[in-house]
N, C-alpha and C positions, 0 to 999 in steps of 0.2 A: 497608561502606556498607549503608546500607537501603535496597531497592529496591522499588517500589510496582508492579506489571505489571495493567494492567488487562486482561481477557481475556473470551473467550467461554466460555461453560463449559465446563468442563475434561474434563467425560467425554465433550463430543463433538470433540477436539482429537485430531490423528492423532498419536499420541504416537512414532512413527519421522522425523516430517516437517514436524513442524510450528516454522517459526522462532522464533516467542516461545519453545516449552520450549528449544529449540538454544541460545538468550541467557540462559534461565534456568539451564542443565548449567553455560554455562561459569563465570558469577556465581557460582553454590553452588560451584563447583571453586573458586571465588579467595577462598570466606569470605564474601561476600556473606549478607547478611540477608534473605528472600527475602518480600515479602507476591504478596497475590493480591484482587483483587477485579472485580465483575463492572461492565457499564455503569449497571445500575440500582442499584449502589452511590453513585452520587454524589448529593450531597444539600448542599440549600441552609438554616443556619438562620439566620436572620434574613438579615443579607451575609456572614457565614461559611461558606466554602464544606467540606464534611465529604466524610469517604468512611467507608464501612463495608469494611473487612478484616477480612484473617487472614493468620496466620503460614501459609505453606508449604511444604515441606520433600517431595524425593523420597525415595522408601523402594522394596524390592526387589519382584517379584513383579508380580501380577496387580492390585492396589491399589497405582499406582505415584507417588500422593502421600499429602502426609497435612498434614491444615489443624488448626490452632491455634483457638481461639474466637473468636467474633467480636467483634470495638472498632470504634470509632468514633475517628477522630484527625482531625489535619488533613493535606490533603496536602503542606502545606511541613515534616511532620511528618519523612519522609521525603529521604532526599539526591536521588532522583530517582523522579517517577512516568511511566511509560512506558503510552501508548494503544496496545493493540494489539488494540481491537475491529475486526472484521471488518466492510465495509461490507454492505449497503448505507448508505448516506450518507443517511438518512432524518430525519425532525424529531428524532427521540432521539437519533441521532448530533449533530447540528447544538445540542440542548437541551446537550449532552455537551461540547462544544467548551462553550457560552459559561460552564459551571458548571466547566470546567478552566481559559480565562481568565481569573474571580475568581482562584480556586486561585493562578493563575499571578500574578499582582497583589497576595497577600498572601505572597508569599513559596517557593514551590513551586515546581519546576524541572521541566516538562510535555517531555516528548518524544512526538512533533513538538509543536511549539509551537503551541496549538488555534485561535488566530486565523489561520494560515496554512493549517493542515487545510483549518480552514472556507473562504477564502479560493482556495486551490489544487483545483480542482475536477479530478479526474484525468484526465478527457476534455477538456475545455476550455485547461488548462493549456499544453497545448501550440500556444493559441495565442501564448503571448508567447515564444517560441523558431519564426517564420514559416520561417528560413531551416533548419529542420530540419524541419518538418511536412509531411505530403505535402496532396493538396488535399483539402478538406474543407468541409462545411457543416454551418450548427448553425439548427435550426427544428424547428416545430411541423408548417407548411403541404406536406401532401403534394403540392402543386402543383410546388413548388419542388424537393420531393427530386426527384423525377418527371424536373424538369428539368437535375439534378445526375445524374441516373443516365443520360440521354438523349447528357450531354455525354461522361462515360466510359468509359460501357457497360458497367463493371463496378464494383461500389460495395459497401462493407459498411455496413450501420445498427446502431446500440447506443444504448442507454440512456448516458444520464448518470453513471447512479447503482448499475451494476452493480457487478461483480466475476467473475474466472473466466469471463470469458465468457459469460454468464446473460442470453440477452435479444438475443444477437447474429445477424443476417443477414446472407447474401451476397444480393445481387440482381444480375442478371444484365438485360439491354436488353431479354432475348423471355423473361423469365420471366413465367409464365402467374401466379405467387401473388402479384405486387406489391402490387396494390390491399389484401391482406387482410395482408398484412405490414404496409404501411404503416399500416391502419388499427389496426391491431394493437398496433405497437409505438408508434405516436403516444396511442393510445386516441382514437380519431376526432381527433387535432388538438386535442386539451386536453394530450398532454404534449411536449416540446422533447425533440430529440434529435440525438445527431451521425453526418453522415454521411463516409465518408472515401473517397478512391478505392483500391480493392482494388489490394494491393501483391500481386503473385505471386511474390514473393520469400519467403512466409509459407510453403512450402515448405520450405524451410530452416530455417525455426525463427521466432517471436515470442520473440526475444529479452530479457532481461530483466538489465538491467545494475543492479547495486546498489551505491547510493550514498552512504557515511559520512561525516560531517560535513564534506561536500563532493569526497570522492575516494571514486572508483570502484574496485572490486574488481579484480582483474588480467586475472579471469574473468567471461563472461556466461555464464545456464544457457539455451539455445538451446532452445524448447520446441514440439516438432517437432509438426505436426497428424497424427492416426491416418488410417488411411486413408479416402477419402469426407468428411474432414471440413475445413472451413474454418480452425476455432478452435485456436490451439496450445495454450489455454491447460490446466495440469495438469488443472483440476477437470474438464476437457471430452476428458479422456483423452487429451492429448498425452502427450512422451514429455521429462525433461529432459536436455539434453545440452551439459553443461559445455564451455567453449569459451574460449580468448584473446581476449580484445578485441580489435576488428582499429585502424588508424588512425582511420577513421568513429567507431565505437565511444566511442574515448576522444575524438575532439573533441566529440563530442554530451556524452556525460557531464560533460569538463572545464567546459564552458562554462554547461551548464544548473548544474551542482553550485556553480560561487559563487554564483549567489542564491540556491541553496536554502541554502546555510549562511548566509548574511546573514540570512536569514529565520528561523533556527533549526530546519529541515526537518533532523534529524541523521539518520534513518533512510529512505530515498528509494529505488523500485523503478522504473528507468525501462523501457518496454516500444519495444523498438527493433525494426522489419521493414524488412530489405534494408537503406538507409541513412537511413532517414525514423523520425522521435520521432513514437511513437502518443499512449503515455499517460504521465502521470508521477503514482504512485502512492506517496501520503505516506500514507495509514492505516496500513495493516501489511503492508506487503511480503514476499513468501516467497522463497523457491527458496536461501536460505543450506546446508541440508541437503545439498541434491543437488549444488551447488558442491564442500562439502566432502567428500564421499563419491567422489567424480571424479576430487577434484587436491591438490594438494600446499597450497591456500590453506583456510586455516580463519575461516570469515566469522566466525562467532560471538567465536573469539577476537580478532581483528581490531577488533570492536564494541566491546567488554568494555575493549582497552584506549586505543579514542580515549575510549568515554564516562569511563572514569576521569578521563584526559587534561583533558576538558572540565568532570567535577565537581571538579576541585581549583582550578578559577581561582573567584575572589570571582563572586558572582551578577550583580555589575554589569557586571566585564566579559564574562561568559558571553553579555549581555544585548545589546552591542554590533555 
């Protein structure tokens, strides 16, 4: 197969940890055909939607790829092109989605499927799963949070549009910084944001269960907060600690995961604390690494052979 990986540049990607090369190792282990391109790779000419690549290929050492020259094709050129830019979710990601749903519409087979990207917002998402979400509010009006926090007494705020934890408070009932957080991370009440009630369960880990063309891994990577700090999440110096699904676990995943596969969402990070769905995270989800470096389950390989799975049926009923 020819595989199309859209990515962030390559020399700032942690090359022991990072999922996309984890899916790229096992694909060149099976023969795969391997491209590579960036998000400012895609390009519209006239209604043809284009992408500029390159062959990529890993090689030993200290220079641990090695790219091919650059073309121009199409992306139904390709048996599958896989998004796996990093958010933020900002107008170029959003420009990016609607220049991969052409793609998707002439022919090209998009993982995740970029009208549900766009569509699936990773914080908000979990409002159409209520009876898993813990309490939460979504607003601009610090009046309101004020009053969300009052009813609590203990609340976390984030952006929309983050990742990694980038942007995230704890606020407390007699915390003396609320006013300048809140103005802060609303920017005076020009931007929306969600609030949730603090789960003290987060202690044990922000969980992160990952989910393949609608089934869950057998493992979550449990991502433990360092100490003094709220955030489990890796980039914010938690710790991951592979773990068995518990019951909870798999009913959340089973049930959120048939509409993400209805929807064509084949790659899906959901972020579980104690027994409540935070976020569900369809851009690029990570923690496959540290899964398999834990336990006896190889996520990568597991990917490698539903997506085969999925590229040998006709596009139409792929499409279904």
């Amino acid at each position: 197969m020819r595989l199309l990986f859209i990515l962030d540049p390559l020399d700032g990607l942690k090359v022991k940890k990072d999922t996309s090369l984890a899916l790229m190792r096992e694909a060149a282990r099976r023969g795969h055909t391997l491209f590579v391109s960036m998000q400012g790779d895609l390009l519209l000419r006239q209604q043809q939607a284009r992408i500029i690549t390159r062959l990529f290929a890993f090689t030993e050492g200290k220079n641990w790829y090695a790219l091919g020259d650059a073309l121009e094709a199409a992306p139904a050129d390709f048996d599958a092109v896989l998004m796996r830019k990093d958010p933020p979710f900002d107008n170029e990601y959003l420009y990016s989605t609607y220049l991969l749903e052409l793609a998707a519409k002439q022919g090209a087979r998009i993982l995740n499927n970029p009208e549900q990207v766009r569509g699936w917002n990773e914080k908000l998402s979990v409002a159409r799963f209520p009876q898993f979400a813990p309490e939460f509010l979504v607003t601009r009006h610090t009046g309101l949070i004020r009053d969300f926090l009052a009813e609590h007494g203990d609340i976390v705020v984030k952006p929309l549009d983050g990742m990694g934890g980038s942007g995230v408070f704890r606020l407390h009932s007699t915390d003396h910084n609320t006013s300048v957080i809140l103005e802060t991370i609303t920017h005076f009440e020009h931007r929306t944001i969600m609030a949730q009630r603090y789960l003290p369960e987060i202690k044990a880990g922000d969980k992160r269960i990952i989910v393949i063309n609608g089934e869950p891994l057998p493992y979550v990577l449990a991502r433990i907060p360092k100490a003094g700090e709220t955030r489990g999440n890796l980039a914010a110096g938690g710790t991951g600690v592979a773990q068995p699904l518990t019951a909870r676990d798999h009913e959340i995943a089973s049930t959120v995961g048939v509409k993400l596969k209805k929807q064509g969402l084949f790659l899906v990070g959901l972020d579980v604390i104690g027994e409540c769905l935070t976020e569900i995270n369809v851009t690029s989800p990570t923690g496959m690494v540290e899964i398999a470096a834990q336990t006896d389950c190889d996520p990568a390989f597991i990917f490698m052979d539903a997506l085969e799975i999925e590229l040998a049926k006709p596009l139409e009923q792929a499409l279904e």
